[in-house]
PAKE-227153 format. One record per atom (N, C-alpha, C, O, CB): residue number from 1; x, y, z. Coordinates in Angstrom, 2 decimals. Glycine has a CB too. Example, Ala and Ser with C-alpha at 12.3 -4.5 7.8 and 13.67 -1.06 7.14 Angstrom:
<rec num="1" u="13.19" v="-5.69" w="7.80"/>
<rec num="1" u="12.30" v="-4.50" w="7.80"/>
<rec num="1" u="13.20" v="-3.30" w="7.80"/>
<rec num="1" u="14.24" v="-3.32" w="8.46"/>
<rec num="1" u="11.31" v="-4.47" w="9.05"/>
<rec num="2" u="12.85" v="-2.25" w="7.08"/>
<rec num="2" u="13.67" v="-1.06" w="7.14"/>
<rec num="2" u="12.90" v="0.03" w="7.87"/>
<rec num="2" u="13.41" v="1.14" w="8.04"/>
<rec num="2" u="14.08" v="-0.60" w="5.72"/>
end
This chain:
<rec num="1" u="-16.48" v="25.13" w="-15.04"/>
<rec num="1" u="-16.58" v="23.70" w="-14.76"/>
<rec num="1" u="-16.92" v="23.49" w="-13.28"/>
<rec num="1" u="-16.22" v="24.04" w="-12.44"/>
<rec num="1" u="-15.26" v="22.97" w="-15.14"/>
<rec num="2" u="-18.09" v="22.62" w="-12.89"/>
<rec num="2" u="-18.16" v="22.83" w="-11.78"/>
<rec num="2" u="-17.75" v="21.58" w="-11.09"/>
<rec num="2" u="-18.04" v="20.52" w="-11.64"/>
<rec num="2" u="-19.32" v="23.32" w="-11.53"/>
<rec num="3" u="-17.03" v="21.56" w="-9.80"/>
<rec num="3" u="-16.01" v="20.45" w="-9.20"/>
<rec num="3" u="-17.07" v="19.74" w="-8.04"/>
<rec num="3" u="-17.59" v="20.21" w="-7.03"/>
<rec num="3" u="-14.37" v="21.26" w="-8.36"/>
<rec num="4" u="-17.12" v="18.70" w="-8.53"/>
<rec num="4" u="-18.37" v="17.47" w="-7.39"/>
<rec num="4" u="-17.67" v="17.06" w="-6.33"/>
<rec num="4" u="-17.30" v="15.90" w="-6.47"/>
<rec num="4" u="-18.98" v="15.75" w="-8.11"/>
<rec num="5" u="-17.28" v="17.65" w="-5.15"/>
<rec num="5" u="-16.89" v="17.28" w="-4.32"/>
<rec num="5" u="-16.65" v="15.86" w="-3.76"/>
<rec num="5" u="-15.68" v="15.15" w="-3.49"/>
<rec num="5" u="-17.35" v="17.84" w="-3.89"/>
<rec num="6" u="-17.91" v="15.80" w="-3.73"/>
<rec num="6" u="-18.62" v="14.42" w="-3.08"/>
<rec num="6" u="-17.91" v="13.23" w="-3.97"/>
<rec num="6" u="-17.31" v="12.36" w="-3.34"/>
<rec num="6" u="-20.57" v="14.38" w="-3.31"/>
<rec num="7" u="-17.96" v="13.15" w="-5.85"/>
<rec num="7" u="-17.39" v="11.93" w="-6.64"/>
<rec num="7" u="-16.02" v="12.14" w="-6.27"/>
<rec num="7" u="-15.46" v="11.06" w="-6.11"/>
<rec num="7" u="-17.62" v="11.87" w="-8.34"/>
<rec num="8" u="-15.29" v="13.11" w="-6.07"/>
<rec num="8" u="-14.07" v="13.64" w="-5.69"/>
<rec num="8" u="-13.50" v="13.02" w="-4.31"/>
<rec num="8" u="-12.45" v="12.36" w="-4.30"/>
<rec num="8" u="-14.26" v="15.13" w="-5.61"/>
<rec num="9" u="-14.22" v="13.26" w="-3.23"/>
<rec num="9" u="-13.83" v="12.68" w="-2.42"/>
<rec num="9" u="-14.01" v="10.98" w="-2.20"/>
<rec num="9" u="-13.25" v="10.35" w="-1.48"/>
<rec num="9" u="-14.22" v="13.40" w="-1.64"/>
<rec num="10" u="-15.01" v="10.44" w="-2.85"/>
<rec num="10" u="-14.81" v="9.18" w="-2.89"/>
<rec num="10" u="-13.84" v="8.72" w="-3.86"/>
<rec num="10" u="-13.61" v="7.52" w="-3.90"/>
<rec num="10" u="-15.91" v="8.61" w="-3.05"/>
<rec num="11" u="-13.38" v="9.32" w="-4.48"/>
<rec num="11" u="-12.70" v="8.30" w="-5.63"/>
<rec num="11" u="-11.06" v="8.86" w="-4.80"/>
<rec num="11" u="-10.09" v="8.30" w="-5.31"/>
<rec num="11" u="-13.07" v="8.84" w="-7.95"/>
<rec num="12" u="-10.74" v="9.75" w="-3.77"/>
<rec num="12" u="-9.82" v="9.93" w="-3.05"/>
<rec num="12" u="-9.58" v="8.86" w="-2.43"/>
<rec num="12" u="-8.53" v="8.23" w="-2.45"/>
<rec num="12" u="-9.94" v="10.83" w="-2.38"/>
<rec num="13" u="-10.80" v="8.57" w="-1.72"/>
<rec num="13" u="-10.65" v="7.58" w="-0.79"/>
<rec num="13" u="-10.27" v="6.51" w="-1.17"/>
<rec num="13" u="-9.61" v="5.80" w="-0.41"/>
<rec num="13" u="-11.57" v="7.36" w="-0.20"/>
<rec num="14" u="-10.62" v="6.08" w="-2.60"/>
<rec num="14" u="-10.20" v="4.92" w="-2.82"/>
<rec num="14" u="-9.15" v="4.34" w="-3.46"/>
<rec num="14" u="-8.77" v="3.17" w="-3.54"/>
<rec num="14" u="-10.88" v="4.55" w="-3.17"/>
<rec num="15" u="-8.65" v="5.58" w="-3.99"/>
<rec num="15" u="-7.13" v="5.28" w="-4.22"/>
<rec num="15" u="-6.22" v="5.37" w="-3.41"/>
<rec num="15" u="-5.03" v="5.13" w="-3.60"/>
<rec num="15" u="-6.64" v="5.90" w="-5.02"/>
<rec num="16" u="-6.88" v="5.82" w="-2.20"/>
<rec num="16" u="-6.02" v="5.43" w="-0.74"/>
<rec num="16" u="-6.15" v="4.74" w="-0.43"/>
<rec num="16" u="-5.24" v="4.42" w="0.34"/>
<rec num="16" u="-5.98" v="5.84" w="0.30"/>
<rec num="17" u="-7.02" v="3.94" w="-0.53"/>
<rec num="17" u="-7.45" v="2.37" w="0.14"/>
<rec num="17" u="-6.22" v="1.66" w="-0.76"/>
<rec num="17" u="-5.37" v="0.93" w="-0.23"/>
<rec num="17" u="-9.46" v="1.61" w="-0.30"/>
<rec num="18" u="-6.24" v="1.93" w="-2.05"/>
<rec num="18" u="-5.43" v="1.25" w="-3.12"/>
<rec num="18" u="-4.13" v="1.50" w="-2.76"/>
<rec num="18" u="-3.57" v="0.49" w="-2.35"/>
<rec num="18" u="-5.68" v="1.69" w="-4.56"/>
<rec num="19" u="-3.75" v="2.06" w="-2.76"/>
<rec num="19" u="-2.35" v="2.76" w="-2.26"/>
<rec num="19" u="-1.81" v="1.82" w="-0.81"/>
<rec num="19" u="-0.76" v="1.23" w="-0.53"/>
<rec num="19" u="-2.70" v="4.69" w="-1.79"/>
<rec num="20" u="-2.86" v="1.99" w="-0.23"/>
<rec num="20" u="-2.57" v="1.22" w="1.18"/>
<rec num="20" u="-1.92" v="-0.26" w="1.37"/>
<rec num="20" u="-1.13" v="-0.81" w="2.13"/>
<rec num="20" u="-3.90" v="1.06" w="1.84"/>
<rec num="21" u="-2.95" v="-0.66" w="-0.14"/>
<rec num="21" u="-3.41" v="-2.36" w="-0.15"/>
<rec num="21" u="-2.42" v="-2.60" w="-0.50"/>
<rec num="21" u="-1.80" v="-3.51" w="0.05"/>
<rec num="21" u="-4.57" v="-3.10" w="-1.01"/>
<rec num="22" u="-1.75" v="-1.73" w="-1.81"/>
<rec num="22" u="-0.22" v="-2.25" w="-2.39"/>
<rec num="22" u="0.80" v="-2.06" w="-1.55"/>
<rec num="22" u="1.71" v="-2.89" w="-1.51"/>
<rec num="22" u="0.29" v="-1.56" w="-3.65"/>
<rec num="23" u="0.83" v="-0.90" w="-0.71"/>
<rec num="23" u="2.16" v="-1.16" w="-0.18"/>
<rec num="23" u="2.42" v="-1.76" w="1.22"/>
<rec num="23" u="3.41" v="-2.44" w="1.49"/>
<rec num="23" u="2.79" v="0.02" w="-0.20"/>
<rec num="24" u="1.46" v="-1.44" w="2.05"/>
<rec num="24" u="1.31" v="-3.40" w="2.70"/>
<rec num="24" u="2.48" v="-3.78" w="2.79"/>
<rec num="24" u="3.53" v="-3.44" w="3.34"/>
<rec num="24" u="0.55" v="-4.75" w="1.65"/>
<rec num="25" u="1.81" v="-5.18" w="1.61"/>
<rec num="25" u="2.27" v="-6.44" w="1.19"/>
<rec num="25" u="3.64" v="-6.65" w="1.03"/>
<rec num="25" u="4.47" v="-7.51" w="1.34"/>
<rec num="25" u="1.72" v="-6.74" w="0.10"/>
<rec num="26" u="3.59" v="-5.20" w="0.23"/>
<rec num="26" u="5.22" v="-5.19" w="-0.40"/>
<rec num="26" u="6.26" v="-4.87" w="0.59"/>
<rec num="26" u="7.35" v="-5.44" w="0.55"/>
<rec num="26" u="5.46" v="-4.03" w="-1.58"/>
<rec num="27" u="5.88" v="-3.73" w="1.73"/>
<rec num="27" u="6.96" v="-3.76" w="2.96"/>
<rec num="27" u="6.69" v="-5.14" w="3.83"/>
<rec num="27" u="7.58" v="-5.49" w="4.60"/>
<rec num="27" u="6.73" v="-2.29" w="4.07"/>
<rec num="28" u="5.40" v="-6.00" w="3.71"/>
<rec num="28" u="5.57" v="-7.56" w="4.81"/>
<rec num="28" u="6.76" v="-8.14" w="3.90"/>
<rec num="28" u="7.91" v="-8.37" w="4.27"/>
<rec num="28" u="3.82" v="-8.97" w="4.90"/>
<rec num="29" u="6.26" v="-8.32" w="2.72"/>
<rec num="29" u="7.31" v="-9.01" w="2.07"/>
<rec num="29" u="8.65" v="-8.88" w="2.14"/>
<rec num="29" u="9.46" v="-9.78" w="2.33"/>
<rec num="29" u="7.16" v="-8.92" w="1.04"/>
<rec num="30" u="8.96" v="-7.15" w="1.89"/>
<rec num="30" u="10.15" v="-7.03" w="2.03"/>
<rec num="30" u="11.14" v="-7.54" w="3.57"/>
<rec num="30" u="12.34" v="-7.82" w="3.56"/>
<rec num="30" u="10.14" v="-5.70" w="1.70"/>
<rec num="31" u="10.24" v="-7.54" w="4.75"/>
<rec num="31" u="10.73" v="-7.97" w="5.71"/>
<rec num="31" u="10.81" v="-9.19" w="6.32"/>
<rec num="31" u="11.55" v="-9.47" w="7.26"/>
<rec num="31" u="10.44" v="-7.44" w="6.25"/>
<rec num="32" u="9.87" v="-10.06" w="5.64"/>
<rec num="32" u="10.14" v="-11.74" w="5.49"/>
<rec num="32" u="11.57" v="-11.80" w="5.01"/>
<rec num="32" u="12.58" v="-12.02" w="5.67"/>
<rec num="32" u="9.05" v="-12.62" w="4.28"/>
<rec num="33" u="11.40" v="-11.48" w="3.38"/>
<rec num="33" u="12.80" v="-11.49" w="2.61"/>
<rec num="33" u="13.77" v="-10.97" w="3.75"/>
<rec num="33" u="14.19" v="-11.89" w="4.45"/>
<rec num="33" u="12.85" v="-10.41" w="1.14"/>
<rec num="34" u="14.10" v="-10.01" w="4.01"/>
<rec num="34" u="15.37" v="-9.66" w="4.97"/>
<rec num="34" u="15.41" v="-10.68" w="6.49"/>
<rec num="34" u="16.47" v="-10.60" w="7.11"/>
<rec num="34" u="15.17" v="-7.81" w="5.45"/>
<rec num="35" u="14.31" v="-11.60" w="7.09"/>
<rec num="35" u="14.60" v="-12.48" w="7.80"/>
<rec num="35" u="14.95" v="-13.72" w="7.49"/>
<rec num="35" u="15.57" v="-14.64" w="8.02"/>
<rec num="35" u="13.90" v="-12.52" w="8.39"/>
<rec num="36" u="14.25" v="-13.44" w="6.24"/>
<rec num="36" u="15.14" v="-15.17" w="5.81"/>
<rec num="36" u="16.55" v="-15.07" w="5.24"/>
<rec num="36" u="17.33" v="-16.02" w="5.21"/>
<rec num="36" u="14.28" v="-16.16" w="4.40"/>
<rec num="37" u="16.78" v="-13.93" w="4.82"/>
<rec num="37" u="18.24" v="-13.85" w="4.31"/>
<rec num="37" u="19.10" v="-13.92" w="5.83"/>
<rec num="37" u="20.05" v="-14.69" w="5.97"/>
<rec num="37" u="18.55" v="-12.20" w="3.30"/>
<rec num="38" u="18.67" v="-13.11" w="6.81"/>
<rec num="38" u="19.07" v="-13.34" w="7.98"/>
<rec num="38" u="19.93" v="-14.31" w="8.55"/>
<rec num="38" u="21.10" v="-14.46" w="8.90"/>
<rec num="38" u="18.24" v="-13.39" w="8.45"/>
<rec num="39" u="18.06" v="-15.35" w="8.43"/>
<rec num="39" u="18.06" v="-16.60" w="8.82"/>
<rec num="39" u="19.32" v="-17.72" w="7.89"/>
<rec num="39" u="19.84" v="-18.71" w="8.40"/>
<rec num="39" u="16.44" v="-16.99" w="8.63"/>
<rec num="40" u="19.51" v="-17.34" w="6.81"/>
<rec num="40" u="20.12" v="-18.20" w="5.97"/>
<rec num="40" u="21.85" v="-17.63" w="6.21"/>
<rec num="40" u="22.75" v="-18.42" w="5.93"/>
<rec num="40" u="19.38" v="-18.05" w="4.29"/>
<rec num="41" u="22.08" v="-16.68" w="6.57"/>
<rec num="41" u="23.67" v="-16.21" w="7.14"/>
<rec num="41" u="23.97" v="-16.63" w="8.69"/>
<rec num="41" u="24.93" v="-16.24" w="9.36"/>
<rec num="41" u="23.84" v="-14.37" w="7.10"/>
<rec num="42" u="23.11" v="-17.38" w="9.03"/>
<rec num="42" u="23.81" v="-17.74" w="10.24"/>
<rec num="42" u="24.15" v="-19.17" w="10.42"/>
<rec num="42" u="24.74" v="-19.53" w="11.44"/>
<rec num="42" u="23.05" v="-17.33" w="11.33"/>
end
């Protein structure tokens, strides 16, 4: 079987891009959430 580097490395790349995009959001979010809980205990 011969291994295509090249489709290989792009489709790497882009599930790193993907990877990136999701977790982001989800650590901003998570640290809004922990300032407003913050914000709401004082």
């Amino acid at each position: 079987m011969y291994f295509d580097w090249r489709t290989w490395g792009i489709w790497l790349i882009g599930f790193t891009i993907l990877v990136v995009w999701i977790y982001v959001p989800i650590k901003e979010f998570k640290k809004l959430l922990k300032k407003r809980k913050d914000d709401l205990n004082k």
